[in-house]
C-alpha positions in Angstrom: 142.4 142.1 176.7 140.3 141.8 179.7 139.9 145.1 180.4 139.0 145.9 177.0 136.1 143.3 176.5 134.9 144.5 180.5 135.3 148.3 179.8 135.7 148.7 176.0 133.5 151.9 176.1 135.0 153.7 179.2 138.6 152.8 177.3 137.5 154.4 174.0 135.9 157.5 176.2 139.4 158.0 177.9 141.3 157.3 174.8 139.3 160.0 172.7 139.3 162.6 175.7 143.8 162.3 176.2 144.4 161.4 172.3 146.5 159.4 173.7 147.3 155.7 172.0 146.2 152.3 173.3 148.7 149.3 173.5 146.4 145.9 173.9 148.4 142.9 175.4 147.6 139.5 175.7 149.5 138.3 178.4 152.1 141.2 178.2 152.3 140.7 174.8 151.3 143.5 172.4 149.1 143.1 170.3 147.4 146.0 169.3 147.4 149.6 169.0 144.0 152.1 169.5 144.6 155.5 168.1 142.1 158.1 168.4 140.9 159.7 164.7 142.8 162.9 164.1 141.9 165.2 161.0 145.1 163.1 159.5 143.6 160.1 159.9 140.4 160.6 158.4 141.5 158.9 155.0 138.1 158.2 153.6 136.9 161.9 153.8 139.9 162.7 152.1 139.9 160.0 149.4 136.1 161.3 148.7 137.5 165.1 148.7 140.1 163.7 146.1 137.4 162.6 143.8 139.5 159.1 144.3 136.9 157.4 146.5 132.6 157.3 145.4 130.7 156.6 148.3 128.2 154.2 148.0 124.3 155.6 147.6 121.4 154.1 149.4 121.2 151.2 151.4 121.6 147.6 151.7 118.2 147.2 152.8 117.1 148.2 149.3 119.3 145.5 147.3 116.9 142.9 146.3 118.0 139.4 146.9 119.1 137.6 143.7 116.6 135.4 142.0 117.2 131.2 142.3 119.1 130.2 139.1 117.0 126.9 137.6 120.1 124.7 138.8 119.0 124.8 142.3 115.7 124.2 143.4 115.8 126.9 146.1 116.1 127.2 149.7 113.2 125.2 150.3 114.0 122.4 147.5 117.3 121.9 149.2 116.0 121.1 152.5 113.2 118.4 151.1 116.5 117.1 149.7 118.4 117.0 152.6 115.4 115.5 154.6 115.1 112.9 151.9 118.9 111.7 151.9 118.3 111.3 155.5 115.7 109.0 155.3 
């Protein structure tokens, strides 16, 4: 685990260039396993290929934020309540 969090990009880079598998301990206990991505384990391209998987279209910055429902008073009502309950 300590090697990981101190060289987690130099890891992945050595894991990718072998294709060899990565068993992370804690303490000499495993508890983990870092494969590199082989054409067999590229599930989602097959799913799509399939037609059993739709990949999602656009992007989350374009989803509008849902309107405040009339039960709450919005962000701003609920911290003049909070300040008020304080006081």
């Amino acid at each position: 685990m300590r090697e990981l969090r101190q060289n987690a990009s130099g890891i992945l880079e050595e894991l990718l260039r072998s294709g060899d598998s990565v068993t992370i301990t804690n303490h000499g206990r495993p508890m983990a396993t870092l494969n590199p991505l082989t054409p067999d384990l590229q599930w989602r391209e097959q799913l799509i290929a399939e037609g059993r998987l739709s990949p999602g279209k656009g992007s989350l910055a374009d989803v509008e934020p849902p309107a405040p429902s009339p039960e709450t008073a919005g962000l701003s009502g609920l911290v003049e309540e909070d300040r008020a309950e304080r006081l």
